[in-house]
N, C-alpha and C positions, 0 to 999 in steps of 0.2 A: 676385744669385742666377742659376745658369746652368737653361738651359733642357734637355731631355733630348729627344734628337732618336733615332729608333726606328726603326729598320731590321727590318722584318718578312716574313720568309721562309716559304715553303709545305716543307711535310712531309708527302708521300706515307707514310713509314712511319717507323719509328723511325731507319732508319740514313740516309737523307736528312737527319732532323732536326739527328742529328748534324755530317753533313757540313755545312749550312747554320751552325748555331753557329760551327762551326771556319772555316767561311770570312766571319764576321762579322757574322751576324744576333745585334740585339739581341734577337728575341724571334721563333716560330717557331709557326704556328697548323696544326694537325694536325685529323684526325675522330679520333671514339673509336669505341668500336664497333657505333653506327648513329646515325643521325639527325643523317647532314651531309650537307651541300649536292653532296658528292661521292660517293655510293652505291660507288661500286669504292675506296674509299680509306682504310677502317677501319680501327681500331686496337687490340690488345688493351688492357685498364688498364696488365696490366705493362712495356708497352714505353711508355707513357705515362708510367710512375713512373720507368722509365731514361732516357729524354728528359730527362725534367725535374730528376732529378740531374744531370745531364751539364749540362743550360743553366743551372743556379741554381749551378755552381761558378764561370761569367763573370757572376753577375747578369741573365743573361736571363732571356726567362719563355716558360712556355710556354702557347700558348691554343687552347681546344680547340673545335673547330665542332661544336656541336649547333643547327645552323642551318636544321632541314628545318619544314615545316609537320606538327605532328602529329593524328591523330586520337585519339577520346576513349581508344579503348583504349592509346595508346600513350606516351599522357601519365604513368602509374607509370613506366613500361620507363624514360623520357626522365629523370625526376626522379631515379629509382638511380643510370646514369648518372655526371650530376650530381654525385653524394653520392661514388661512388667515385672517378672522376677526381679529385675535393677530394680526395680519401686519399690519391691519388697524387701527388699536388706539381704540380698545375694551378693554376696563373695565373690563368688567366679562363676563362668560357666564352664565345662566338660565338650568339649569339640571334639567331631569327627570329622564332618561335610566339611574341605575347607570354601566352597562354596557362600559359606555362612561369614567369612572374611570376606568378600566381594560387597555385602549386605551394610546398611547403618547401623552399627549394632550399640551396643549401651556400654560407657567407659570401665566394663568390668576387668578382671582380669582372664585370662584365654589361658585352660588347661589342656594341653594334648588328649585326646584319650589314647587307650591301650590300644581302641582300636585302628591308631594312625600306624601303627605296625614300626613302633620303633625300636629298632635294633641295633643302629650303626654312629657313632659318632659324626657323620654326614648329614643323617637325617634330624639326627636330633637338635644339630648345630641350626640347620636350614628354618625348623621348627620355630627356634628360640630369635632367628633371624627376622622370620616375617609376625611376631610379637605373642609368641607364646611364653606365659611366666612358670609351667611348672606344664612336664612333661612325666606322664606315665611311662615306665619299661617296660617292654618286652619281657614276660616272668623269663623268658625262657634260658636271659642272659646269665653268664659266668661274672663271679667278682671281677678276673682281670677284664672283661670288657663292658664291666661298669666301669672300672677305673678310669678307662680308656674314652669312655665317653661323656666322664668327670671333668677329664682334663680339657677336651673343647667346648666346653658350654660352663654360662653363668649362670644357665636355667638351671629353680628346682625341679632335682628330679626324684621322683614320687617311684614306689616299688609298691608290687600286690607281697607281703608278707604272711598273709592267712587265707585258709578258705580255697574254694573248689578253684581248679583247672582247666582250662580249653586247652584238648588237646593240643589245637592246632593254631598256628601263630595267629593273636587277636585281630580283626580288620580280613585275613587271610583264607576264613573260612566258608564257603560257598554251599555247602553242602545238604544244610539243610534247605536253603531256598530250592537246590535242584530236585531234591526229591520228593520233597510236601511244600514248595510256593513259600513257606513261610524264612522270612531270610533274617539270618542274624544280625545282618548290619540296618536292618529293620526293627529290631528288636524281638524280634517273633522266632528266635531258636527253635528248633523241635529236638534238640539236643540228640542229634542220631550219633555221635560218641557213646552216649549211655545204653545202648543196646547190645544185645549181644551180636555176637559174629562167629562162623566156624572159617578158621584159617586155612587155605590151600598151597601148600610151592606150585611150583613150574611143571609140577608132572601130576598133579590132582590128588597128591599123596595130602590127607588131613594132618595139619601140626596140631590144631588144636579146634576143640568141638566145642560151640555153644558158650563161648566165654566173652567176656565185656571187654573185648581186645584192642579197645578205645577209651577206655575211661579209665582216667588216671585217678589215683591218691590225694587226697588235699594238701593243697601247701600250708607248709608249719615254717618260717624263719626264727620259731623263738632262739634258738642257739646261734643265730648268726647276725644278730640284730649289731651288736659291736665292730664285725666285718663289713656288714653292708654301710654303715655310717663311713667308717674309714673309708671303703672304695668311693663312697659319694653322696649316697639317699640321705635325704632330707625328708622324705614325707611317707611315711608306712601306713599301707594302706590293705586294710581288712576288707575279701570279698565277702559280699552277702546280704544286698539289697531284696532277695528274696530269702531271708534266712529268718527263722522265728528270732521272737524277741529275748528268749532264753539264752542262745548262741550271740545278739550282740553283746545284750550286758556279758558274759563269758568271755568273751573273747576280747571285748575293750577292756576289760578290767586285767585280763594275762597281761596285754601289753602296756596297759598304763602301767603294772609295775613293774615291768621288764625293763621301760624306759625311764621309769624312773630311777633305777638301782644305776643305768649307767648313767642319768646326768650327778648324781649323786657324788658319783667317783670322777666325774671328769667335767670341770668346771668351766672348762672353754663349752659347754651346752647349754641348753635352756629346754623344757618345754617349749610350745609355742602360741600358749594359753595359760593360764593362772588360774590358780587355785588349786586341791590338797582332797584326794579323794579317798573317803574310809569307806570299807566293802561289810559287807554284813553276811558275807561270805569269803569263801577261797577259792577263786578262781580256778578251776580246771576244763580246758580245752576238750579233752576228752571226750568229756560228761555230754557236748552239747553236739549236733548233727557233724559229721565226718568221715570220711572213707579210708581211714587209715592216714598218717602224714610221712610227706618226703617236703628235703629239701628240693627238689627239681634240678635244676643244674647251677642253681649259686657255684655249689663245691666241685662241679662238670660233671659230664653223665655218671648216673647210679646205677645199678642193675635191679633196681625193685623200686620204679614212680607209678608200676600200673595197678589198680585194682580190678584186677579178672574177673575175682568171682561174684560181684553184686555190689553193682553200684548206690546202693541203700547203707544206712548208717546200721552196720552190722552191730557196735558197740565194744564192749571190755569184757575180754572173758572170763568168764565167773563160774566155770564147772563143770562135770559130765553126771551125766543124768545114770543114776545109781541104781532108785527103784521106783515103781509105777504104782498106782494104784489106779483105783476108778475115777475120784476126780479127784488125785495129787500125785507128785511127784517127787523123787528127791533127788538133790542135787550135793554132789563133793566139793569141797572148796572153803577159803578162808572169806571169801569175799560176803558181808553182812548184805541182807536179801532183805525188803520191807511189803509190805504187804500196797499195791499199786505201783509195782515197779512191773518194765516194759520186758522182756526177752525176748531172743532170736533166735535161731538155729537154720541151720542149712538142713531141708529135706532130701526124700532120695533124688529125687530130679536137680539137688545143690541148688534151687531158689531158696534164699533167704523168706522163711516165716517167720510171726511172731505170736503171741499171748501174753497176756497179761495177769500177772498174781493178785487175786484176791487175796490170799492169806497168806502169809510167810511162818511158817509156828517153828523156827531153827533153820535149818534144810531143809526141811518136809514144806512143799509149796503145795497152796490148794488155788486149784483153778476151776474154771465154770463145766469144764469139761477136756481132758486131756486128752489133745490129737493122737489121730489115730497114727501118722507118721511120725511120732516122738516115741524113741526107741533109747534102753539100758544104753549108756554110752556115747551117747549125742552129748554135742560140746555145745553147751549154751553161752549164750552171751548177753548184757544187757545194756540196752541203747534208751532206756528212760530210766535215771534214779530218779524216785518219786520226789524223796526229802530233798535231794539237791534241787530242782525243780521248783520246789512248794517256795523253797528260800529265794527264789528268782521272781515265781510269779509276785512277791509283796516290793514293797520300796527295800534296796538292797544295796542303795550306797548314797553317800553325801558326798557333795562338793563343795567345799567352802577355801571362799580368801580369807589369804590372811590378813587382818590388819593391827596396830597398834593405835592404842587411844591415851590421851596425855588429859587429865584435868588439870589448869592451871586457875589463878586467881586474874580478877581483873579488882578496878577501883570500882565499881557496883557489883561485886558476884564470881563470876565464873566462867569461864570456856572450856570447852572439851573439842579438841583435836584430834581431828581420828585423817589417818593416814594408811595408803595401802600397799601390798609388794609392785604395782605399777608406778606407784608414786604421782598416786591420784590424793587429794587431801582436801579435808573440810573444815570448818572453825564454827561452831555454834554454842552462842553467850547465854548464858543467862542468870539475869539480873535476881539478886539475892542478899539478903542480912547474911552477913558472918556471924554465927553462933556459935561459940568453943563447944565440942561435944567433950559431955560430963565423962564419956570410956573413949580415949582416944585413941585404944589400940583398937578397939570394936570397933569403933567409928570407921578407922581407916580402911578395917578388911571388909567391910560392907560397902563402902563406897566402890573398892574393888572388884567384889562381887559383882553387884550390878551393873558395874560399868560391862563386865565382860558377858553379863546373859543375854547373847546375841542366839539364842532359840532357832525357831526354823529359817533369820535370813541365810543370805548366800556369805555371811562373814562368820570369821572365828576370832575370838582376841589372840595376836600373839603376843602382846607384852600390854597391860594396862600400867600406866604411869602416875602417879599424884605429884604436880607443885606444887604444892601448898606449904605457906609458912608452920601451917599448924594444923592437926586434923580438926576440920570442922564438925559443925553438924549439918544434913542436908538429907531432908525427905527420902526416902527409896521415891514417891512417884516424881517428885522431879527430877530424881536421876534417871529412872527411867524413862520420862518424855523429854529429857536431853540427846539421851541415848539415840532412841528410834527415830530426830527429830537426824541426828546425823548421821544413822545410816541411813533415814531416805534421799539426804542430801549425796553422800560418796555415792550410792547406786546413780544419780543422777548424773554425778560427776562423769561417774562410768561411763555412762552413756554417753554424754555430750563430748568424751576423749576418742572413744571410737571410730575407728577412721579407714575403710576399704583401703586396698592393696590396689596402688591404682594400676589399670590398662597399661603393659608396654608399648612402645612404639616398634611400627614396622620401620625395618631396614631403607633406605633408599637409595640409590635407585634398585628395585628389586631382584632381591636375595637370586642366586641361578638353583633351582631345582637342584639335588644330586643327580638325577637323571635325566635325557634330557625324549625319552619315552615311557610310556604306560601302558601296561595291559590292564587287561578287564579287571586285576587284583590292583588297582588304584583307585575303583570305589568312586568311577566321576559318572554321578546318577542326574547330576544339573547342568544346566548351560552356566551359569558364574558359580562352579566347579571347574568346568572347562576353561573358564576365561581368567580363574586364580592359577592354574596349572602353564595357560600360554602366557600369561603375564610372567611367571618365572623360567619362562625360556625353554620348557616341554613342547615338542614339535612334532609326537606323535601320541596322539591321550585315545584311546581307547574306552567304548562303553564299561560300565560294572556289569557285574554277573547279572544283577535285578535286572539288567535291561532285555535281558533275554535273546542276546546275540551271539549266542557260544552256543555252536547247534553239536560241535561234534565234542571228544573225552577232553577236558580240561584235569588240570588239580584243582580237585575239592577240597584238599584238608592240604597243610605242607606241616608237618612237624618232627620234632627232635625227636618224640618218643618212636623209637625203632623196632617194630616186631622181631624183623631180624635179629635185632642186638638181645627181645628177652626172651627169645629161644634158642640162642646158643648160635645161629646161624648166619649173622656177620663175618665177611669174608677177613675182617680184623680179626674175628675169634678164633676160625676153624680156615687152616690154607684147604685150598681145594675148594670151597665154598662159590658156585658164582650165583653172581648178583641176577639171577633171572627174578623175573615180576610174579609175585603173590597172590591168591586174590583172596577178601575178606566176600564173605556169604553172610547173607541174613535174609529167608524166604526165598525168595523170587530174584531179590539184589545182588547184583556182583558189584565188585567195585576191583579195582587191579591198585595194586602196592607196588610202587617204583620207588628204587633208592638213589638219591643221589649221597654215593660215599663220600666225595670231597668233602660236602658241607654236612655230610654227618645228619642228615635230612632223609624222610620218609617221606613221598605223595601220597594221595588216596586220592587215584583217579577214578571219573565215571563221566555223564554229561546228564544237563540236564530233562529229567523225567517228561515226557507229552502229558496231557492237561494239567500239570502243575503248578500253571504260570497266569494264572487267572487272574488268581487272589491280587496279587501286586500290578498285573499289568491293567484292569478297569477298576481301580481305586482313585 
């Protein structure tokens, strides 16, 4: 039995989705119209029910984030929802609140989010226990403890493989709600990672000024996509529900044929949708928004996940700037420059600027007017190629089934049988004189022909067939309205074989929590939050941060990425080194840096800010 391997793409709106499908996502996770983890990224129902016509005609699915923490009043709003997206031909839904398991919810199937903070073969056992079917990881896990969390779950488990970063373990992050109200497990990030910070030790000595000493590299798994199957993922999943539509088509196309090269060679796999996608381009990652890529700690800690110096899509560097004029410049280098292509450069203050080329005439770049801070010797780089771009904004790839089609005879005429890689199949007659055709070899390769000119539907011929005692003769347009008469019929087929993943069942009698307390980073914002947590045998559950009951320094942030470790000053690295607390500066903000060495763990403590707590507590 083959395995089904899940290519999972982000859907800012309905017409991304599409594009995504078309350039090969098995399955494609959108918001609905509130209560995702993405607040600017909602979606009406009905572009939700055209989504999901369009992906359920490849066997995709579509799954939908209702992934935020909710309060008591918004627990109905959440549950409807729920109930209408099921109407609409929704796949799954994306769970955070388990709160929303307390509720009637619709026979979908139930995705952990990332934001349930799972990390441990415990939690993700318990997950799959009270009826989760497909469990997001922790990015921040190593191969052997995905293995390890392989081996006690049936659940599929789902991996972010591309795309930006949280620092800080997903569900686990508080920090923006403490300092501007706006809280990520709300969906309202203000993403204070992407800032800069000047670093202090324990005696106010500066390590480091004015650098983004939070904001990491984009995840890239392209080279480990073989490994991570082997440890266990099933479902590879692309951040970037706020990501232009240049970077989806880009980046679902790298890995549809990433994964396609390995079901190719290893036939215990499958896809986990049909059909065969041709690119009208070559995908390159690069090209489209990024901060540089790391694995993160698949292969265990790296010594370069952070990007310091600007967290903006600096680009591929393309040269130093040679000589100047009034409004051109020139640039060294092999790299071909076009005239609407984007550039960057780091000014003296090292912010990232950019400008843009009107004219390219060789090297010699002419612009509207060249900054005054662009100086002989400046390393430029460029973060929009125009041409790769121009080839993205038009229709840039096809998706088509395969099918084969068989014309045989009948005692009045004919039937054409067309069948498909699902092993969906149709028979449609029709009644006709047998006329020997006068060229029977013409005869025969026209028949062929048109049987196979299957034009802009979603099919391709892979094998067209004749039984025939003899080549006949037979109209092009009746083969033609034979033709289209049965692919409207197999598209129908399609459809009426299509069949949701249904809802697992919960455990009985109920699963025991791994823990059997919670603090404020367990996220219980509802009263049936509270009453799913004591029904699993939790006998001390604590508010979430939203609640606004953490008056003095908690941890805001808890993550792997270690200052310590990429300044050299890990008591691992250097003996002598002690572990005294850090602080990160930015204005007026302090924030204090604690390590916990055991678990190889950074905090970013602080508490939460006075009148920042408005915005969420009178909503």
């Amino acid at each position: 039995m083959t395995e089904r391997l899940e290519l999972l793409a982000p859907a800012k709106n309905l017409a991304f989705g599409i594009a995504a499908i078309d350039h090969g996502a098995d399955a494609v996770y959108i918001g609905g119209p509130a209560f995702g983890a993405r607040a600017a990224a909602g979606n009406a129902v009905a572009d939700i029910e055209r989504l999901a016509a369009h992906a359920h005609r490849y066997g995709a699915r579509v799954l939908v984030a209702l992934n935020t923490i909710l309060r008591d009043d918004e627990l109905d709003a959440a549950r409807r929802i729920a109930w209408q997206v099921h109407e609409a031909g929704a796949d799954a839904l994306i769970v955070q609140d388990m709160g929303l398991l307390e509720l009637d919810l619709p026979p979908l199937q139930l995705h952990a989010s990332t934001q349930t903070d799972n990390r441990t073969p415990e939690k993700v056992r318990f997950l799959e226990q009270v009826g989760f079917s497909q469990i997001v990881l922790a990015r921040e896990l190593s191969l052997p403890e995905i293995r390890a969390i392989a081996a006690q779950t049936a659940a599929t488990l789902e991996f972010f493989v591309h795309g930006a970063l949280c620092v800080s373990y997903s569900g686990q992050c508080t920090i923006s709600h403490a300092l501007t109200g706006r809280s990520a497990n709300r969906g309202e990030c203000a993403q204070m990672c992407r800032l800069p910070y000047t670093l202090a030790d324990g005696a106010g000595h500066i390590v480091a000024r004015d650098k983004h000493l939070l904001s990491l590299k984009d995840n890239d798994q392209g080279a480990n996509l073989r490994a991570l199957i082997a440890a266990g993922i099933r479902s590879f999943k692309i951040e970037g529900r706020l990501k232009d539509l240049a970077y989806v088509k880009n980046v679902t196309a790298y890995y549809r044929r990433l994964l396609d090269a390995i079901i190719a060679a290893a036939p215990q796999y499958r896809a986990a949708s049909s059909g065969r996608c041709s690119f009208l381009f070559e995908p390159r990652p690069e090209k489209t928004f990024n901060r540089g890529a790391t694995d993160y700690f698949v292969n265990d800690r790296q010594a370069d996940i952070a990007a310091f110096d600007t967290p903006k899509f600096a680009g591929e560097p393309v040269g130093d700037v040679t000589a100047i004029g009034r409004n051109w410049f020139e640039v060294a280098g092999d790299t071909p420059l076009h005239n609407g292509d984007g550039l960057s450069y780091f000014d003296d203050a090292q912010e990232l600027v950019g400008l843009r080329i009107n004219r390219a005439d060789g090297r010699r770049l002419f612009v509207a007017a060249v900054p005054a801070n662009l100086a002989v010797g400046t390393r430029l780089y460029r973060n929009r190629d125009q041409e790769f771009e121009r080839l993205l904004e038009k229709d840039s790839a096809t998706r088509r089934v395969g099918i084969r089609l068989r014309l045989a005879e009948t005692p009045d005429g004919f039937v054409l049988h067309v069948g498909d890689e699902d092993g969906n199949a149709v028979a449609v007659a029709l009644p006709h004189a047998k006329e020997p055709a006068q060229n029977p070899e013409r005869a025969a390769a026209t028949l062929r022909e048109n049987l196979a000119k299957l034009g802009t539907t979603m099919f391709e011929a892979a094998a067209v067939e004749l039984e025939l005692t003899q080549p006949w003769f037979l109209p092009a347009s009746s083969i033609n309205a034979l033709r289209r008469e049965a692919v409207a019929q197999l598209e129908a087929a399609r459809a009426a074989a299509y069949r949701r993943p249904p809802r697992a069942a919960a455990a009985e009698p109920p699963a025991p929590y791994p823990q059997d307390e919670l603090t404020y980073l367990g996220n219980v914002f509802n009263r049936q939050a509270r009453a799913f947590y004591a029904r699993h045998g939790v006998t001390l559950i604590a508010d979430a941060y939203e609640c606004n009951g953490e008056a003095g320094e908690v941890s805001l942030m808890i993550t792997k990425h270690c200052l310590r470790y990429s300044f050299e000053l890990c008591p691992k690295q250097v003996k002598g080194i002690r572990p005294e607390p850090m602080t990160l500066i930015n204005g007026n903000e302090k924030l204090t840096l604690r390590f916990d060495c055991k678990r190889c763990e950074m905090h970013v403590v602080g508490k939460l800010k006075k009148g920042r707590t408005l915005k969420l507590a009178v909503q």
